[in-house]
N, C-alpha and C positions, 0 to 999 in steps of 0.2 A: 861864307860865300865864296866862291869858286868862278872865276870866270876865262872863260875857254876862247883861243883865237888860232883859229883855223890858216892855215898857207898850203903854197905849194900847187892849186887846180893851177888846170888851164887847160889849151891845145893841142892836142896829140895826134897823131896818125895811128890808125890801128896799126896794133902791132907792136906799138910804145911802151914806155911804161914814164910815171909820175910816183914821186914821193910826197906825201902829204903832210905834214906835221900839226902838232896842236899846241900849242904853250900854253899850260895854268896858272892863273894868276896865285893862286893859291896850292898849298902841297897836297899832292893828290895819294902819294904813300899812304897803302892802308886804303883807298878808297873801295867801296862795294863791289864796283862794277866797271869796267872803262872799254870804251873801246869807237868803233863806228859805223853812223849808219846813212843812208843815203837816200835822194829821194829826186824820182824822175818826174819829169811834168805829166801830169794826169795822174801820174800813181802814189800811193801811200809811200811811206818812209819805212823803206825796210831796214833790216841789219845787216851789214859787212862782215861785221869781227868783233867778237868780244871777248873782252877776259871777263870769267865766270869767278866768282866768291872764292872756289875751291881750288883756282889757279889753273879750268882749262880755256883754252880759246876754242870757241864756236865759229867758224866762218858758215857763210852763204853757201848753197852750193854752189852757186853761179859762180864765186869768185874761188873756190876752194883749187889750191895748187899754182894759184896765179896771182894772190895777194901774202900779204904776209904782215899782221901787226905785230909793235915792239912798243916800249916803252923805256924813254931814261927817267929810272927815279931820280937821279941828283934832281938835275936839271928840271921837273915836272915836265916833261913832255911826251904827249903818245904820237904814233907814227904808222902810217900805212903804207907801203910798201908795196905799187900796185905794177903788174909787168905782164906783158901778153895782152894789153887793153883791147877791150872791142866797145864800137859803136853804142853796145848796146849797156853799156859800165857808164856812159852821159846821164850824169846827175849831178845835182848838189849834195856834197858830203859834208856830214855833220861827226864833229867827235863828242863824245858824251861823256859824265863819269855819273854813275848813278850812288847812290844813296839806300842804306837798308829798307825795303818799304814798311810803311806807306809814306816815307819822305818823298819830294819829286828830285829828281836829279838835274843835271847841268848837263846844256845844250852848248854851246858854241854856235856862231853866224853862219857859218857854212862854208865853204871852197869850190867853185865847180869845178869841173870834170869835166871839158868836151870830145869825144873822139868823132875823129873825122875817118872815114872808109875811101 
């Protein structure tokens, strides 16, 4: 069991940038999947960033050239890396690490994100 805790949201002015962080309770080295996804009111939970099995990262397009995840293994922590914010990046971010399917994988509580214009 794996459990995720989310820092770092808060208030920005477009234009800003926030770092986000995640700390594992458990070691995430080796895990399926990791990365984050977000999720604005009214809308479904999209994807941010992921590292892929195979070692690529996937960003959004929306976020592509203006985000950037990382990860310390020692440490179990993943990290996003957000810069250039706009209005329209105001969500709750979620870090995730997934699981080979049909396992489900680990959510973390969330972080928000507000930019103000």
């Amino acid at each position: 069991q794996v459990q995720l805790v989310e820092s770092g949201g808060g208030v920005v002015q477009s234009g800003g940038s926030l770092r986000l962080s995640c700390a594992a309770s458990g070691s995430i080295f080796g895990a399926y999947t990791m990365g984050w996804y977000r999720q604005a009111p009214g809308k479904q939970r999209e994807l941010v960033a992921l590292l892929t099995p195979v070692g690529d990262i996937n960003y959004a397009d929306s976020v592509k050239g203006r985000f950037a995840f990382s990860r310390d293994v020692a440490s179990d922590r993943l990290y996003l890396q957000m810069n250039s914010l706009k209005p329209e990046d105001t969500a709750m971010y979620y870090c995730y690490v997934g699981r080979p399917p049909p396992q489900e994988g680990y959510w973390g509580q969330g972080t928000q994100v507000t930019i103000s214009s």
